[in-house]
PASEBA-1860 file (N, C-alpha, C; in nm, 3 decimals):
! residues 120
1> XXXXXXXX> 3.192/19.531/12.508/3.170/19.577/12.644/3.297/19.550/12.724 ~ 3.297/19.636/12.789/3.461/19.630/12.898/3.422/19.617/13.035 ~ 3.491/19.498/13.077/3.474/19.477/13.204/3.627/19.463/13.280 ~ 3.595/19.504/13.416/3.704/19.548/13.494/3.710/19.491/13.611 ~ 3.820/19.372/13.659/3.797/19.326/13.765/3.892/19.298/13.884 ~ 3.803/19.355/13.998/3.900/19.411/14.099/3.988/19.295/14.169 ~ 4.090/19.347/14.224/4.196/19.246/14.236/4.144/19.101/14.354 ~ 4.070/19.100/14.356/3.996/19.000/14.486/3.914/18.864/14.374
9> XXXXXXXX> 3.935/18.922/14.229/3.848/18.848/14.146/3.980/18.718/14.044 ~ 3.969/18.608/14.066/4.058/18.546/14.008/4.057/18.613/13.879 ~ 4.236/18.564/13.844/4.292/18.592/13.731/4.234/18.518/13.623 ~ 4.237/18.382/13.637/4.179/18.304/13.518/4.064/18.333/13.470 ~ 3.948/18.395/13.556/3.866/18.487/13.528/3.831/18.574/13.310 ~ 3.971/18.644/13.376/4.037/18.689/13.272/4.008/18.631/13.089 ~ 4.030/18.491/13.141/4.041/18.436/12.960/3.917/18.396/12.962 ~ 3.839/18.314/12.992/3.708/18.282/13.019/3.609/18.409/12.954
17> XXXXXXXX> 3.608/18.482/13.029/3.523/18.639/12.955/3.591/18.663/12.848 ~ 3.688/18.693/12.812/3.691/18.714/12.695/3.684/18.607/12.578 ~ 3.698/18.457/12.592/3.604/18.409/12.522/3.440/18.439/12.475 ~ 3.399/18.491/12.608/3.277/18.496/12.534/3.235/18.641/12.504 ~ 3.384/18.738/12.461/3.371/18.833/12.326/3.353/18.982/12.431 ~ 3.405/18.945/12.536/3.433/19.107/12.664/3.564/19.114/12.608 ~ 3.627/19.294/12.630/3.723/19.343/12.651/3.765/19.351/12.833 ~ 3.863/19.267/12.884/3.862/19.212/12.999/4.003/19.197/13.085
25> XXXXXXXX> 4.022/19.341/13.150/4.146/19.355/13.246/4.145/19.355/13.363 ~ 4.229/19.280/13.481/4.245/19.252/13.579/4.318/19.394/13.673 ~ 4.325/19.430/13.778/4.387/19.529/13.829/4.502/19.463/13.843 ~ 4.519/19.335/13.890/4.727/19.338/13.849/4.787/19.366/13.753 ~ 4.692/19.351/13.626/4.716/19.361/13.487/4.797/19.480/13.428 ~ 4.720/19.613/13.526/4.705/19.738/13.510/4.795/19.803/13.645 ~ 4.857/19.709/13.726/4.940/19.792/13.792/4.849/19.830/13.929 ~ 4.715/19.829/13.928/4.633/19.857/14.028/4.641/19.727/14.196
33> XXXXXXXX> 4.775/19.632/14.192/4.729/19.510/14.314/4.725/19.556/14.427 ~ 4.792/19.649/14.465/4.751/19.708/14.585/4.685/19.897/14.586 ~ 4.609/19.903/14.519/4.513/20.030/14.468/4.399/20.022/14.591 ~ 4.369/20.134/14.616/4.259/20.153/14.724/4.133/20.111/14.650 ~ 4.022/20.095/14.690/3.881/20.123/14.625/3.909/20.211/14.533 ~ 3.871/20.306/14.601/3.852/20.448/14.539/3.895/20.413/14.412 ~ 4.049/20.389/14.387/4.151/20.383/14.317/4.085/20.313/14.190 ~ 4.050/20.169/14.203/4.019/20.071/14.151/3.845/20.129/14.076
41> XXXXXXXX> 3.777/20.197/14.170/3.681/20.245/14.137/3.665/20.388/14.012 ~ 3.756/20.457/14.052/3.801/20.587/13.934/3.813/20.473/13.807 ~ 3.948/20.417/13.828/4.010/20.338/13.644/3.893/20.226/13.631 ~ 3.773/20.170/13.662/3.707/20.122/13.615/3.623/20.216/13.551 ~ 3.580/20.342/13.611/3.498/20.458/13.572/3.521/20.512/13.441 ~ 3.665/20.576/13.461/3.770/20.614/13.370/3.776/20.502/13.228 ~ 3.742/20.386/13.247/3.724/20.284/13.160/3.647/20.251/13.050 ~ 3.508/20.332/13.125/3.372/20.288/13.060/3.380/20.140/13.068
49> XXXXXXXX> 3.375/20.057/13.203/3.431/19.934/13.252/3.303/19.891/13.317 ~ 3.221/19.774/13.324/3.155/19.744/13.474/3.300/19.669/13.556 ~ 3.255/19.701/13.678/3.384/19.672/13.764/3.293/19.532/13.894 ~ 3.392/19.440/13.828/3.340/19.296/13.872/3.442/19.271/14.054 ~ 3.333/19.248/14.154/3.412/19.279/14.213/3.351/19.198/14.349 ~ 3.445/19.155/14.475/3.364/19.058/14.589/3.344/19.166/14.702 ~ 3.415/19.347/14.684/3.380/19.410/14.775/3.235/19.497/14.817 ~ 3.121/19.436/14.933/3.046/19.466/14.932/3.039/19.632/14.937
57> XXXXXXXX> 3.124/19.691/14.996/3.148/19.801/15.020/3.143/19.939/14.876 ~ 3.123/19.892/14.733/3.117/19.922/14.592/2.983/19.944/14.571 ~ 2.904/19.858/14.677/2.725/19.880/14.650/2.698/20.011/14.729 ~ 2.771/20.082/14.839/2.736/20.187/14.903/2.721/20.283/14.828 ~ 2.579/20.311/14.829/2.553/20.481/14.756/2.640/20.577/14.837 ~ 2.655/20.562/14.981/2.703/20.687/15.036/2.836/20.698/14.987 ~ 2.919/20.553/14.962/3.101/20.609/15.017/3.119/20.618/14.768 ~ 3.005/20.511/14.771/3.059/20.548/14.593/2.891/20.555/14.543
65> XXXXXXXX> 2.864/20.687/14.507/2.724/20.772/14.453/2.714/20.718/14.294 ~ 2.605/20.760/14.224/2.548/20.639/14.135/2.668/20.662/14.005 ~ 2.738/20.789/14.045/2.829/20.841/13.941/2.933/20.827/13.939 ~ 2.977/20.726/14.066/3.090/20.707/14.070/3.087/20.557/13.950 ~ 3.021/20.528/13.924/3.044/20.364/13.832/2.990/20.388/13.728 ~ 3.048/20.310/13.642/2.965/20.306/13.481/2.879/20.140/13.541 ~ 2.915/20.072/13.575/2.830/19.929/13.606/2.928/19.881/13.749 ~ 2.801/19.757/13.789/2.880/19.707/13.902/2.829/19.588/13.915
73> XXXXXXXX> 2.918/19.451/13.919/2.865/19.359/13.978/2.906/19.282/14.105 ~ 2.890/19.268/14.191/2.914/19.206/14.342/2.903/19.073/14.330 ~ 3.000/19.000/14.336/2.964/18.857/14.399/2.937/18.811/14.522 ~ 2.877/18.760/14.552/2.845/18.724/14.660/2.825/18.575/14.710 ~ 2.922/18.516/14.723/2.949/18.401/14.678/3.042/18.317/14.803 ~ 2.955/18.187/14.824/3.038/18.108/14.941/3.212/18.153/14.916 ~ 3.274/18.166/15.079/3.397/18.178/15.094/3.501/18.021/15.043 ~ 3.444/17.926/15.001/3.511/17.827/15.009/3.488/17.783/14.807
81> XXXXXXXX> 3.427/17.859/14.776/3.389/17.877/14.610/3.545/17.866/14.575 ~ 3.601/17.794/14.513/3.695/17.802/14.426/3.749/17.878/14.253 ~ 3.857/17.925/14.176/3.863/17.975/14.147/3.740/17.952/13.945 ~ 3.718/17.803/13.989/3.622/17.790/13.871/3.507/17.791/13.933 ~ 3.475/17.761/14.021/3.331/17.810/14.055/3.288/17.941/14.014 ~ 3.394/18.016/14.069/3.325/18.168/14.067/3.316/18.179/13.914 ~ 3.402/18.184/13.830/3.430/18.203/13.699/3.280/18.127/13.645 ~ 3.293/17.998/13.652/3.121/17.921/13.658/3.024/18.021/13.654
89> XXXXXXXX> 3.021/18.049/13.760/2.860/18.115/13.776/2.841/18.274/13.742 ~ 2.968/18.359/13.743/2.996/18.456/13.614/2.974/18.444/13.493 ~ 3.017/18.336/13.451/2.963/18.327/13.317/2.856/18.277/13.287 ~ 2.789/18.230/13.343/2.637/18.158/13.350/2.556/18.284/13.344 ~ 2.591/18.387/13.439/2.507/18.511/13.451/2.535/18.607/13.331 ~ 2.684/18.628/13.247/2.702/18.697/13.186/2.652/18.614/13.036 ~ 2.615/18.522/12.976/2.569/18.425/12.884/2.421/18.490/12.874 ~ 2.336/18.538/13.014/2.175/18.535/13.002/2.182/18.676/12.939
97> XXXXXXXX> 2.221/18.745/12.976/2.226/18.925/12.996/2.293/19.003/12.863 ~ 2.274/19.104/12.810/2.287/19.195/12.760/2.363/19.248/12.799 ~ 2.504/19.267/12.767/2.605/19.346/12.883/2.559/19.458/12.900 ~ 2.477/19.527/12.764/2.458/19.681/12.777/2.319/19.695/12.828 ~ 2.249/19.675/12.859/2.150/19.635/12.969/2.210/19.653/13.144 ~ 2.373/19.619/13.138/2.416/19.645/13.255/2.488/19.777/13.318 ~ 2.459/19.859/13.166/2.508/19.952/13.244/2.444/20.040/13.297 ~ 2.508/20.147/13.425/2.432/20.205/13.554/2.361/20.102/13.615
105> XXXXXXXX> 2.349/19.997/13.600/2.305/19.903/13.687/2.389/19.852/13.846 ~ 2.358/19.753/13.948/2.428/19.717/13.992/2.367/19.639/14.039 ~ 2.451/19.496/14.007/2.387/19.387/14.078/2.479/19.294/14.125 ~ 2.399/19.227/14.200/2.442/19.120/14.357/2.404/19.032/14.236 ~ 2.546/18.900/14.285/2.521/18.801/14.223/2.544/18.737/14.322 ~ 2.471/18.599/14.350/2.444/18.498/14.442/2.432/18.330/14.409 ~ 2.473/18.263/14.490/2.456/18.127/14.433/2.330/18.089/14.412 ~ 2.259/18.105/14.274/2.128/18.075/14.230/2.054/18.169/14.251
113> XXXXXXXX> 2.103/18.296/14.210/1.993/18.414/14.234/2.103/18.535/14.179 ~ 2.012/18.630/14.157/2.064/18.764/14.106/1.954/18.865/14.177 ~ 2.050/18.982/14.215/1.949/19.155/14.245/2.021/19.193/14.077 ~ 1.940/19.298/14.071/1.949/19.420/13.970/1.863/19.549/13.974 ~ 1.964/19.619/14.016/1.888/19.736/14.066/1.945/19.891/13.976 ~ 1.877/19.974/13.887/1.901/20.101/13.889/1.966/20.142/13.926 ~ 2.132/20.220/13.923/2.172/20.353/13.995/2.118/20.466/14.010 ~ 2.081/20.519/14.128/2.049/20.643/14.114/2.081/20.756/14.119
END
């Protein structure tokens, strides 16, 4: 499973998932650090990627429709979370789950809680 994560998502990120057996590129990685949404949203698409990401603005059906993503996950996560925290509780969530279970999905991840919702 390929996951894609937008430039707002630590780097160290990076080795962590792919320990536990993801194909796993960063948008600096790829040339994308200063890429619009949109931008970031196409080459995750273009990817067959879920695109791991802290912009709430990725959950909008209106500005990105259910076809704009192969998967999506949102963190949603205290501003003062450090760069292993987040990685922490990413992988805690990605350990329970089926990656392929996630795709067309999109879900909010939260400190001690998860949404998962259908694209439509």
């Amino acid at each position: 499973m390929k996951l894609f994560l937008d430039q707002n998502i630590p780097k160290s990120t990076v080795k962590e998932l792919v320990l536990l057996g993801f194909q796993v590129e960063h948008a600096s990685e790829v040339g994308l650090s200063n890429a619009s949404d949109k931008e970031i949203a196409e080459y995750a698409k273009k990817q067959n990627a879920i695109l791991i990401t802290k912009d709430l603005e990725f959950g909008s059906s209106i500005i990105y429709p259910s076809q704009a993503h192969h998967g999506l996950i949102i963190l949603r996560l205290p501003n003062y979370f450090t760069a292993h925290d987040i990685v922490r509780i990413l992988k805690n969530f990605l350990e329970k789950f089926d990656p392929n279970n996630l795709v067309k999905k999109i879900v909010i991840l939260e400190l001690g809680r998860y949404r998962i919702r259908a694209m439509s």
